[in-house]
C-alpha positions, 0 to 999 in steps of 0.5 A: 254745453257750456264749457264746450262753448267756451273750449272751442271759442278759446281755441279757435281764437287761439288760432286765429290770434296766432294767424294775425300775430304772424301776420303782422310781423311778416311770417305769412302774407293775409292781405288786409285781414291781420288787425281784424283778425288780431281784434276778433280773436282777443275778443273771442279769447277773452269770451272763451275763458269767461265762459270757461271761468264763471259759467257752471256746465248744463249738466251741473245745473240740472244736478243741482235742481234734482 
């Protein structure tokens, strides 16, 4: 559950830094709503590949108890 967390936080950032970064430099027009969605999607990234990275899955967990 843990690392579909993670996958989907990174992917879902993903996108949303490729909708700002386009954004800003003129490729799409999104109103006001580009350097939130720049910050948001860096702190979700960086969120996601954390979890990714450091955290063991809940299957994993509840092996190593049993």
């Amino acid at each position: 559950m843990i690392k579909t967390l993670g996958f989907l936080l990174t992917i879902g950032a993903g996108i949303t830094l490729t909708l700002g970064v386009l954004s800003v430099f003129g490729s799409m027009n999104m109103g006001n709503v580009q350097w939130p969605m720049i910050i948001l999607g860096t702190v979700f990234f960086f969120a996601g590949i954390g979890l990714l990275k450091y955290r063991k899955d809940t299957d994993a967990i509840q092996a190593d108890n049993n």
